[in-house]
C-alpha positions in Angstrom: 68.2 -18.0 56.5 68.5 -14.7 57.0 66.0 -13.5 53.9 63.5 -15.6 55.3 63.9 -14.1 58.9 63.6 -10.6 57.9 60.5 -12.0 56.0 59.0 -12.9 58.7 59.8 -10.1 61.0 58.0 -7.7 57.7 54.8 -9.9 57.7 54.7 -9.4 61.6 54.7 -6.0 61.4 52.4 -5.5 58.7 50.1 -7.5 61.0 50.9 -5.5 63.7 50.0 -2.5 62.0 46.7 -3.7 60.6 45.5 -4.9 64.4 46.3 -1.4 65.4 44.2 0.5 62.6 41.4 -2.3 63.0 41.4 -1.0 66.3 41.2 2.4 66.0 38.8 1.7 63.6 36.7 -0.3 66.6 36.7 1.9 69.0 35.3 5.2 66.6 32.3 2.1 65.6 31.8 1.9 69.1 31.0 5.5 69.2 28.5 5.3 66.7 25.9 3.1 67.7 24.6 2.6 64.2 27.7 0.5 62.7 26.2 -2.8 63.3 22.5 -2.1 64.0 20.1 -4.1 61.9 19.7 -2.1 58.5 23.5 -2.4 58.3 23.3 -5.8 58.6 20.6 -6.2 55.8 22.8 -4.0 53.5 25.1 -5.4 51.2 27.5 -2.3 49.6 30.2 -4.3 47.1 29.5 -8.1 47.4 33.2 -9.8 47.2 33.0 -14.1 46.3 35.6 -15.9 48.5 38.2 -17.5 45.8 41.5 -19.7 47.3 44.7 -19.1 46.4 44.8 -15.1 46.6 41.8 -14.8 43.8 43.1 -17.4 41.2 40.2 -19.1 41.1 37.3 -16.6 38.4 33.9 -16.7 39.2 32.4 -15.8 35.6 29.2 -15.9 33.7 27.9 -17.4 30.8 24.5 -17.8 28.5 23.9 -20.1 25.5 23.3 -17.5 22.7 22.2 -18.3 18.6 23.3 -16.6 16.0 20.5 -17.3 13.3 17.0 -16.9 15.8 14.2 -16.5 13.8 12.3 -13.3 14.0 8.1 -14.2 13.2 7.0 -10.7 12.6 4.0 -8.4 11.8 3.8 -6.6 8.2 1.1 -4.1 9.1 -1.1 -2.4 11.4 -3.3 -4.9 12.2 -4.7 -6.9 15.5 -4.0 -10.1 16.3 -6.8 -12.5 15.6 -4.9 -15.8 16.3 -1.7 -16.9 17.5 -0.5 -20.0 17.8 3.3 -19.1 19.7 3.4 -20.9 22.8 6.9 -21.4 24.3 9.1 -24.3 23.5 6.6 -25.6 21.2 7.7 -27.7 18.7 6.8 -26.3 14.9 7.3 -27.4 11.2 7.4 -25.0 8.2 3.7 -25.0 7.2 2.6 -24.2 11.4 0.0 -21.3 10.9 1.6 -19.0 13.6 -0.6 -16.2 13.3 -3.3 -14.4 11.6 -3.8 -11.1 11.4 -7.0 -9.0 10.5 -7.2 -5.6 9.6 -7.6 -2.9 12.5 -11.1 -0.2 10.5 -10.4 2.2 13.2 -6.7 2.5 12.3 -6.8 6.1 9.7 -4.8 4.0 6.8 -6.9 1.1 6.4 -9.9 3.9 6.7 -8.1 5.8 3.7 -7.7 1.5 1.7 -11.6 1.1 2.3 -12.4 4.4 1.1 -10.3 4.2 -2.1 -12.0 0.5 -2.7 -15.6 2.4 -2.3 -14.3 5.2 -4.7 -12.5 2.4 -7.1 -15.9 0.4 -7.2 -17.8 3.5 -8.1 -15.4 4.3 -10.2 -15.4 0.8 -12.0 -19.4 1.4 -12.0 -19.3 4.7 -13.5 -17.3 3.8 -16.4 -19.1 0.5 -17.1 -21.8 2.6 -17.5 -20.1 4.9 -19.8 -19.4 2.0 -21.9 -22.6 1.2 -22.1 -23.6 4.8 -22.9 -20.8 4.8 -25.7 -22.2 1.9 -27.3 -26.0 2.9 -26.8 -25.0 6.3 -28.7 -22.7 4.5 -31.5 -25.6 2.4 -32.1 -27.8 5.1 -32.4 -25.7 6.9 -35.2 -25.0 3.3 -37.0 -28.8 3.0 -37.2 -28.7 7.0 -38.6 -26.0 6.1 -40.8 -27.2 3.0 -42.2 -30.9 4.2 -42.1 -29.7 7.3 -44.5 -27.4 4.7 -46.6 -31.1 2.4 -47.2 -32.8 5.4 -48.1 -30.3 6.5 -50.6 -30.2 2.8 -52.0 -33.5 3.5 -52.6 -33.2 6.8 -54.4 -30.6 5.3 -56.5 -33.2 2.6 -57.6 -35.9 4.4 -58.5 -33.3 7.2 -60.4 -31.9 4.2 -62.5 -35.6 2.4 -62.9 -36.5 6.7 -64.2 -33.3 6.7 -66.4 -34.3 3.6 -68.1 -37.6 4.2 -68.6 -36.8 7.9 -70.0 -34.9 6.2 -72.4 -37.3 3.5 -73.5 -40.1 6.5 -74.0 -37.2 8.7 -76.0 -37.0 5.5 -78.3 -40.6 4.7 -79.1 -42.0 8.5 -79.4 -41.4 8.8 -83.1 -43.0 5.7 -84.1 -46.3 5.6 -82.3 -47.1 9.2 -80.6 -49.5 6.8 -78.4 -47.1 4.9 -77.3 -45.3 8.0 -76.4 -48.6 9.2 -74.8 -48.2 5.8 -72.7 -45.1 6.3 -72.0 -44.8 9.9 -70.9 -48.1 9.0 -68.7 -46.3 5.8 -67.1 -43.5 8.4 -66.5 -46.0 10.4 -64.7 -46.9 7.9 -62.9 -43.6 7.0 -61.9 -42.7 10.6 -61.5 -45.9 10.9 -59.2 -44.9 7.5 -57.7 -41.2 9.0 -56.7 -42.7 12.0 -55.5 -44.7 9.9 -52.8 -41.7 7.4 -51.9 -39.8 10.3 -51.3 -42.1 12.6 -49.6 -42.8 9.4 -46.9 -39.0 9.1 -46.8 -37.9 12.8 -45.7 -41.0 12.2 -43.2 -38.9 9.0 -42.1 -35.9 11.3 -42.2 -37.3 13.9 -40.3 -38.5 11.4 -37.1 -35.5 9.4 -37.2 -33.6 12.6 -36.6 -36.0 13.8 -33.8 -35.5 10.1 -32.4 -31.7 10.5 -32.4 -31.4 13.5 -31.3 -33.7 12.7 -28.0 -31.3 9.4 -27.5 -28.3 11.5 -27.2 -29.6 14.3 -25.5 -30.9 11.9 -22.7 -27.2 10.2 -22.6 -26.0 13.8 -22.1 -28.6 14.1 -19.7 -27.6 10.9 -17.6 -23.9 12.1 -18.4 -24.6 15.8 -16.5 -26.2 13.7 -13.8 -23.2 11.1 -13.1 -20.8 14.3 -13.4 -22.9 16.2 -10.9 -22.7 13.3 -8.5 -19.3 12.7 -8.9 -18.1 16.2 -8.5 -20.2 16.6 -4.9 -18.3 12.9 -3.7 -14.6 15.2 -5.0 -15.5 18.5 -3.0 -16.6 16.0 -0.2 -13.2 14.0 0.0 -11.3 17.2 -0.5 -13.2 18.8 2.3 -12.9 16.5 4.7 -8.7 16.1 3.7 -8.1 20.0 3.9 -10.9 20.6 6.9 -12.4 23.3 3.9 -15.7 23.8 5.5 -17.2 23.3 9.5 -18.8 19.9 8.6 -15.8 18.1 8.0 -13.2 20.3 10.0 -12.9 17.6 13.0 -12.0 14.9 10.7 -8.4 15.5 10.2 -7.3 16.9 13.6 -4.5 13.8 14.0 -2.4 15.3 11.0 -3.6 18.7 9.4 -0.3 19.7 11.1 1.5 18.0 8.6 -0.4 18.6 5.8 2.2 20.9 3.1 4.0 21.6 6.0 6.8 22.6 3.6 4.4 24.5 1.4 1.6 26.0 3.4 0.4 28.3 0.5 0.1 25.8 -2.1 -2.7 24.3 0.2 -4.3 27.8 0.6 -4.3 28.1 -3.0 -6.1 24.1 -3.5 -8.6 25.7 -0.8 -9.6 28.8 -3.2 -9.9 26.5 -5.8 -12.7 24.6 -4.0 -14.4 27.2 -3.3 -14.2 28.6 -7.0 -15.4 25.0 -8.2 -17.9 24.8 -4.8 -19.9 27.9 -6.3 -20.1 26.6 -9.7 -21.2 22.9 -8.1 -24.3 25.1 -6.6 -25.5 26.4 -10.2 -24.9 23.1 -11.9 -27.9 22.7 -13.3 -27.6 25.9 -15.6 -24.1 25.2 -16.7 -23.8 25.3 -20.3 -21.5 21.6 -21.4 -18.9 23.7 -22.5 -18.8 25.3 -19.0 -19.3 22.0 -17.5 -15.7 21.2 -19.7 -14.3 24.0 -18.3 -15.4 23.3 -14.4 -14.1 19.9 -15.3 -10.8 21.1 -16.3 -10.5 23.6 -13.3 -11.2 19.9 -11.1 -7.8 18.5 -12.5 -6.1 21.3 -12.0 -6.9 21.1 -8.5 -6.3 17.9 -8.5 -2.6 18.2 -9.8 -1.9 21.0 -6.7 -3.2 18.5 -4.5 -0.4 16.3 -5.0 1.7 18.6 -4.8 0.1 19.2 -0.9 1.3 15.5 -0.6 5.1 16.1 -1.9 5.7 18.9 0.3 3.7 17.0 3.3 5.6 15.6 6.5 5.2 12.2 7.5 4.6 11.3 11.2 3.1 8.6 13.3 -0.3 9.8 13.0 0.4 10.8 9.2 2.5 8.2 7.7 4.9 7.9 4.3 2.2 5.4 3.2 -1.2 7.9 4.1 0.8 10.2 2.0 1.2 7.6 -0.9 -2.7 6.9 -0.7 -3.7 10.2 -0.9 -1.5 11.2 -3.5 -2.9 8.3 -5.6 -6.2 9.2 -4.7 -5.7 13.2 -5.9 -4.3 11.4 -9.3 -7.8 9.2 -9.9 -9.3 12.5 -9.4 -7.3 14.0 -12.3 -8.1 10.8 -14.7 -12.1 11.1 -13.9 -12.3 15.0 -14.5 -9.7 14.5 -18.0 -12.3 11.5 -19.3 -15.5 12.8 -17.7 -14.1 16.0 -19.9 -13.2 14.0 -23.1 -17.2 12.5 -22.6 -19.4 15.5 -22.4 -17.7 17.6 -24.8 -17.8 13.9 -27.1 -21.6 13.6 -26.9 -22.1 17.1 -27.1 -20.1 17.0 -31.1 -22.4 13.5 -31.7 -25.4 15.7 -31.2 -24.2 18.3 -33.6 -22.9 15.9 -36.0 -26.1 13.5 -36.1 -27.9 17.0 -36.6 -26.1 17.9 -39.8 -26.0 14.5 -41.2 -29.6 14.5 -41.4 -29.8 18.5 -42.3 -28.0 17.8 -45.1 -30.1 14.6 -46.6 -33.1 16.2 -45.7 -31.5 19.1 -47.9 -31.1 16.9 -50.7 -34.1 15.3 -50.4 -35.7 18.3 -50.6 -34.1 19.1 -53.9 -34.9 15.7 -55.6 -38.3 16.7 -54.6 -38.2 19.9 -56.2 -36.2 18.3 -59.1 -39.0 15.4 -59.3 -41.6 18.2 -59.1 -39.9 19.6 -62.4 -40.2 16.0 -64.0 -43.5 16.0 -63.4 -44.7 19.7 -64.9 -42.0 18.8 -67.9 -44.2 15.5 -68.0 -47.5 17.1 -68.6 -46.3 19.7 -71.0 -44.6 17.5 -73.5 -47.9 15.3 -72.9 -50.0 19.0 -74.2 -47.6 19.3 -76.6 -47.7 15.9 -77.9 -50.9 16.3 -78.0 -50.8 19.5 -79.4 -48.2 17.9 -82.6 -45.2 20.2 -80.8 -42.7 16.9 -80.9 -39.7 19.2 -80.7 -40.1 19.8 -77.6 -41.4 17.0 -76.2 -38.2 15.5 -77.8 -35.9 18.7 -75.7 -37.9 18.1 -72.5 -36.8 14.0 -72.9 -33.2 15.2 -73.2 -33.4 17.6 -70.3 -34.8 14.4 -67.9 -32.1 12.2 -69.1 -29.3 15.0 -67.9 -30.9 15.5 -65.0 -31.8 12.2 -63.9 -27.9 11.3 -64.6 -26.8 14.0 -62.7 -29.1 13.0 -59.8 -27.8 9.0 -60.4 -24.0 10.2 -59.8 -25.0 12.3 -56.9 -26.5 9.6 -55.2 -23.4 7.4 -56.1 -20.8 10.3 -54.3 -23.0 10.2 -51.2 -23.4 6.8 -50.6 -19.8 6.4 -51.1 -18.9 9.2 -48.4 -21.7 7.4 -46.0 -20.0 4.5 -46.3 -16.8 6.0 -45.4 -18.5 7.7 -42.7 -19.6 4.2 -41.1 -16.6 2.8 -41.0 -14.8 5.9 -39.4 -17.8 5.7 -37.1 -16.4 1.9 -36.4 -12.8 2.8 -35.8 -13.8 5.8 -33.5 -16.1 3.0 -31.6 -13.2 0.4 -31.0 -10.7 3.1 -29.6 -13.2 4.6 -27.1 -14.1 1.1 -26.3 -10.5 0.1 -25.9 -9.7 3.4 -23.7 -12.5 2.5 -21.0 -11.7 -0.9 -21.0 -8.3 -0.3 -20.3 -9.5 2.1 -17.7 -11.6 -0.4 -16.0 -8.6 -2.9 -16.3 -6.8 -0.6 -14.4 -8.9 0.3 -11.6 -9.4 -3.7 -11.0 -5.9 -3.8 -10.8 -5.9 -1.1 -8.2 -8.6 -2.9 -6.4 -6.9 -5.9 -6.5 -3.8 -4.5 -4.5 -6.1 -2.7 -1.9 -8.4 -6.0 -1.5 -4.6 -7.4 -0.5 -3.7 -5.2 1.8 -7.2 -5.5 3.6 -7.2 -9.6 3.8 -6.5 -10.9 6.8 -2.7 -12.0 6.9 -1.6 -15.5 7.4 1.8 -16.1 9.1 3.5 -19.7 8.9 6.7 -20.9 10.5 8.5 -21.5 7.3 11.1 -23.9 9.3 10.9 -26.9 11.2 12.0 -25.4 14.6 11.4 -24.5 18.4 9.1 -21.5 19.5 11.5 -19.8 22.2 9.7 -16.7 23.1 5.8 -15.4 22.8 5.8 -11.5 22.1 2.2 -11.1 21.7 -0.8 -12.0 22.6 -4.4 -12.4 20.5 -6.7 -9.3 20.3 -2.8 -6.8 20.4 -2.4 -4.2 17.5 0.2 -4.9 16.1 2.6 -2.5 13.8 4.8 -3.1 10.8 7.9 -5.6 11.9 6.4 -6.3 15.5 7.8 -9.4 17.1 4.9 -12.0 17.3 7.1 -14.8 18.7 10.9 -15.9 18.1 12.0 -19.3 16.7 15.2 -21.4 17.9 17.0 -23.4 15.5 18.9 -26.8 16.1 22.0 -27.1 18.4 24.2 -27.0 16.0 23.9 -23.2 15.8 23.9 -22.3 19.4 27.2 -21.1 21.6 28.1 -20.7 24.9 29.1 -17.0 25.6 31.5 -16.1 29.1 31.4 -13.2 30.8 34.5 -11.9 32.4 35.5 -8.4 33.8 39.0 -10.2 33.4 40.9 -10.1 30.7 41.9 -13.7 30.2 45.1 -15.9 28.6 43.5 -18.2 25.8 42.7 -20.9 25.6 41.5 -21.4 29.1 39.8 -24.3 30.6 36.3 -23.7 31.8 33.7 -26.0 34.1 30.1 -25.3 34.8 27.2 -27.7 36.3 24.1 -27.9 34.1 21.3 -30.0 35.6 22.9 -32.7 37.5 26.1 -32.8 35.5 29.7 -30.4 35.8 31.1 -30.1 31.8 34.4 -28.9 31.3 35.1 -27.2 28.0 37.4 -24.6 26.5 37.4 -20.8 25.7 38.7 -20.3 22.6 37.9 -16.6 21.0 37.3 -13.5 22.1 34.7 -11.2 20.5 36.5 -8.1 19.2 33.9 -6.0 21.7 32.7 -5.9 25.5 29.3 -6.0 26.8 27.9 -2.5 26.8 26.4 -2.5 30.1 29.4 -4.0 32.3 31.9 -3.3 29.6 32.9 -7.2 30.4 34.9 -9.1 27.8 33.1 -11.7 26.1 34.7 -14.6 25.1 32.9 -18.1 23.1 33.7 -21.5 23.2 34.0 -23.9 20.6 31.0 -25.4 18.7 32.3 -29.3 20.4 30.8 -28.4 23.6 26.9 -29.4 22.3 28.0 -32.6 20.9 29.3 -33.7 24.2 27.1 -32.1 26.4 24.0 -33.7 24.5 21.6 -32.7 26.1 17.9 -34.0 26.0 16.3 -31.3 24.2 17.0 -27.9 23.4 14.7 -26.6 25.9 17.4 -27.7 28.5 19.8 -25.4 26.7 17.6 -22.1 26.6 15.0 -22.1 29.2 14.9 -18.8 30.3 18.4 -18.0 28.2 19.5 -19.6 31.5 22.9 -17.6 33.0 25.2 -19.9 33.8 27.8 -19.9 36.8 31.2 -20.7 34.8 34.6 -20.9 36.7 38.2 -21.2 35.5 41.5 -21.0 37.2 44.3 -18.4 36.3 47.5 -19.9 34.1 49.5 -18.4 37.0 49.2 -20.8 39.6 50.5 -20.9 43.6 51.1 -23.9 45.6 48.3 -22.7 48.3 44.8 -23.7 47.5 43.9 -24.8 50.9 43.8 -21.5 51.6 41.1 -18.8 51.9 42.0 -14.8 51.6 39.7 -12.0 51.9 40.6 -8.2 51.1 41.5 -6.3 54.6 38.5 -4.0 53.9 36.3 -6.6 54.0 37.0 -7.2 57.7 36.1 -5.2 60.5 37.8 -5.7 64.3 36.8 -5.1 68.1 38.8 -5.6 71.0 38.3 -9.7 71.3 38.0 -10.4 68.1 37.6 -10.0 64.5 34.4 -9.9 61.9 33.0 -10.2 58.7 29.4 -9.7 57.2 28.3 -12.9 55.4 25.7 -13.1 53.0 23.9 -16.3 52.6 21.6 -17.3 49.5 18.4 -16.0 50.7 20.5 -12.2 50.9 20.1 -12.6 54.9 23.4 -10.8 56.3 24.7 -12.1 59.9 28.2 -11.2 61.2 30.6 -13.8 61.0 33.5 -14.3 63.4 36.7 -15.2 61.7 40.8 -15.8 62.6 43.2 -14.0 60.7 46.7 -15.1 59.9 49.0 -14.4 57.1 49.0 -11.3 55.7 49.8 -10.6 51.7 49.6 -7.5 49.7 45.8 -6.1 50.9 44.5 -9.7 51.5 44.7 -11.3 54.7 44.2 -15.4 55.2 41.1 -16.5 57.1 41.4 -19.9 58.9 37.9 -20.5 60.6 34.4 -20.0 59.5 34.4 -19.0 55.8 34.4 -21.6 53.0 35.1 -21.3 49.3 32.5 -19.3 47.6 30.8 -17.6 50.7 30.0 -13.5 49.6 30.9 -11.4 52.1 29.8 -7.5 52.0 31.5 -4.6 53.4 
């Protein structure tokens, strides 16, 4: 009894006390005439929620989160030509969601275009070189085989000699007319071989002016196709390194960042334009070996230039993947100049070769001529002498033909054997050149067919049977690599409820919330080993349970908006006085007849409020008029 009265007699006095400093407190706000004007009133500095029972009562938070949303994103840099994302839509995996076309002002679909244009012409130039390659094989296989006829034909008419020779040797003893025949049919023929073969070094001598022309003009086309190609080179290098005033706009977004590490390695790719610039002027009246050797100095340029690349930086106007493409641009470069190399200084040995294939069987036409020629004066002297009785050496002079005629045969025999050797050397030399630029072209397609992908429009599809929860984009946007087009929701069974509390609470806890037209009560069960990094609230999740007996309709009921939730749970540690409303002391404000608080209602218009107080505990004072449960009151 007397515990409770000296209770009460410390409760009075705390009340006592805080009437007295309300007081004082009054009377300095009545000497500012601002306290309660209207600005005050529409200010709200701290907003405190009413609770019962001395704050057991939490006010929290909460949002339905997912942990598996699916992300629809963009793989390029590329605008938006359709999208198909609108909100709460319902999808299935084959849903075209977007499609996205290729953006020709952007600088790296610029740089893909201009490597398909030099692709294609490379692709052209080389078909053509095939065709060239065959045109001049064809033209030595006609030499070849032309010279291999003719020598058939030599060997004919040597063997039809040598057998006749041999037919007059047997009959000159017996009938010296006969031999007369004879020897004059072998004139005949002699005179006869001396024709063929003066009409075939004629033939010789036209098919090698007719050769030669063919390659020459392939060289000729060659010089021409190099010439071209070399001004499109010094054109993409200039307009790369900004070399000369024409192009030196061109590059402005990243010559920055061009061998930024390396700044004299690019100087040095500069001086060797302008060494190879100079020699491009005089083209005309370069010798092929110096056209080889300008060639050459073009890879080497080439090779430096990728070395620009290696020891570039990348940025947003000068990406990792610009860099890529140019560096795989400066390396076609250093494959034409190596074969355009390989070619002129190939058709410039064909042309030499063809040369002194035919040299030499004009040369040995020339000395069955002269051989022939010999036959023919040996003819007519063993003829006089015959006819003179000198059979001696008409029978020496028969002799003599038969050695040299044999000699001649076996000649004949060696050279058609190395000719045919020669063709089919020719063959196998053919097939690998053939093989090389076919597998060249192959290669270049392949190329092409990777840049042809990157520059088709880009079709987009759902790839699950889902709900569109968010639209990021919009049709006509430029879009970069992994922007967020629109975002998917899956089913319920994935989704969780997530509380927000600047409480640290006992779990589990029981929690109620009103969603449409309905208050669910469910249980917090975990919390997340981290706090929000805004509020630094904990975060706590319920249990999976709660969507199979909430059920709602749809899932849009769920997520519209990622509604926030008003959650509320009562502290483990209850008291016995719920009926009862405290506010914190420095919430309330006093004048001499009575006592104040400013309320907030829903629409944020502040009024004062005039309110009883009774019991005092701790800093909290009970109100017993005027306030209900959940009012917010400001200081």
């Amino acid at each position: 009894m007397q515990t409770n009265m000296k209770k009460k007699i410390y409760i009075f006095l705390w009340v006592f006390v805080f009437l007295l400093l309300s007081s004082c407190f009054f009377n300095n706000n009545e000497n500012n005439s601002t306290s309660w004007d209207t600005d005050n009133l529409q200010s709200c500095n701290t907003p405190y929620t009413i609770w019962t029972s001395w704050g057991q009562i939490l006010d929290l938070k909460a949002k339905v989160v997912s942990e598996n949303i699916k992300n629809i994103l963009s793989t390029n840099w590329w605008n938006i030509e359709y999208l198909d994302c609108e909100k709460w839509k319902k999808v299935t995996a084959w849903t075209l969601i977007a499609k996205i076309k290729p953006d020709y002002t952007d600088p790296n679909i610029q740089n893909l275009v201009n490597q398909s244009n030099m692709i294609n012409s490379q692709i052209a130039n080389t078909e053509n070189i095939i065709t060239s390659t065959k045109d001049n094989f064809s033209t030595q296989f006609n030499s070849l085989n032309t010279q291999k006829s003719n020598l058939e034909t030599q060997l004919s008419i040597l063997n039809d000699s040598y057998s006749k020779i041999n037919e007059q040797k047997d009959f000159w003893v017996s009938d010296i007319d006969n031999q007369l025949n004879s020897l004059q049919n072998q004139l005949n023929s002699v005179n006869t071989q001396l024709t063929k073969l003066n009409d075939l070094k004629v033939k010789l001598q036209n098919s090698k002016t007719a050769d030669v022309e063919k390659l020459n003009l392939s060289l000729k086309n060659t010089r021409t196709q190099i010439k071209s190609l070399i001004s499109n080179v010094l054109l993409q290098f200039d307009e790369i390194f900004w070399i000369t005033d024409k192009n030196k706009d061109k590059n402005d977004s990243f010559e920055m960042y061009l061998s930024a590490k390396n700044v004299s390695l690019k100087n040095n790719v500069i001086a060797q334009w302008h060494s190879i610039n100079d020699k491009d002027k005089i083209f005309d009246t370069l010798s092929n070996d110096e056209i080889a050797s300008l060639l050459q100095d073009i890879d080497s340029m080439a090779v430096d230039a990728k070395d620009v690349m290696k020891n570039s930086v990348s940025s947003s106007s000068f990406t990792e993947t610009t860099i890529n493409n140019y560096y795989s641009l400066f390396m076609q470069f250093e494959s034409w100049s190596l074969s355009a190399k390989w070619w002129i200084e190939t058709i410039s040995k064909s042309i030499e070769t063809v040369s002194n294939s035919y040299d030499s069987q004009l040369l040995n036409l020339d000395i069955q001529i002269s051989s022939a020629e010999n036959n023919r004066e040996n003819l007519v002297t063993n003829i006089a002498n015959i006819k003179s009785n000198k059979l001696w050496t008409y029978t020496t002079s028969v002799d003599l033909q038969k050695n040299q005629t044999q000699s001649q045969i076996e000649t004949l025999k060696t050279n058609l054997t190395n000719l045919s050797s020669q063709i089919e050397s020719l063959k196998s030399q053919e097939q690998i050149q053939l093989n090389q630029l076919n597998n060249q072209i192959s290669q270049l397609k392949a190329s092409l067919n990777t840049i042809n992908i990157n520059l088709n429009p880009q079709e987009i599809y759902a790839w699950v049977d889902w709900t569109i929860k968010e639209k990021s984009s919009s049709v006509s946007n430029k879009v970069w690599s992994n922007t967020l087009l629109c975002q998917i929701l899956p089913n319920e069974s994935s989704l969780k409820l997530q509380v927000y509390s600047s409480y640290n609470l006992s779990l589990p806890i029981d929690i109620t919330f009103d969603f449409g037209n309905k208050t669910y009560t469910t249980k917090i069960i975990n919390q997340l080993p981290y706090q929000d990094s805004v509020t630094q609230n904990y975060i706590y999740e319920t249990s999976d349970s709660i969507f199979e007996s909430w059920n709602p309709v749809n899932i849009t009921d769920i997520v519209q908006e990622w509604k926030i939730l008003d959650v509320k749970t009562v502290s483990k540690n209850k008291v016995d006085t719920w009926n009862k409303i405290y506010v914190p002391l420095d919430y309330v404000s006093n004048t001499i007849s009575n006592s104040v608080v400013k309320l907030k209602s829903k629409t944020w218009e502040i009024t004062k409020q005039v309110i009883t107080l009774w019991e005092l505990k701790s800093n909290y004072v009970e109100i017993r008029n005027w306030l209900n449960l959940w009012d917010t009151i400001c200081k």
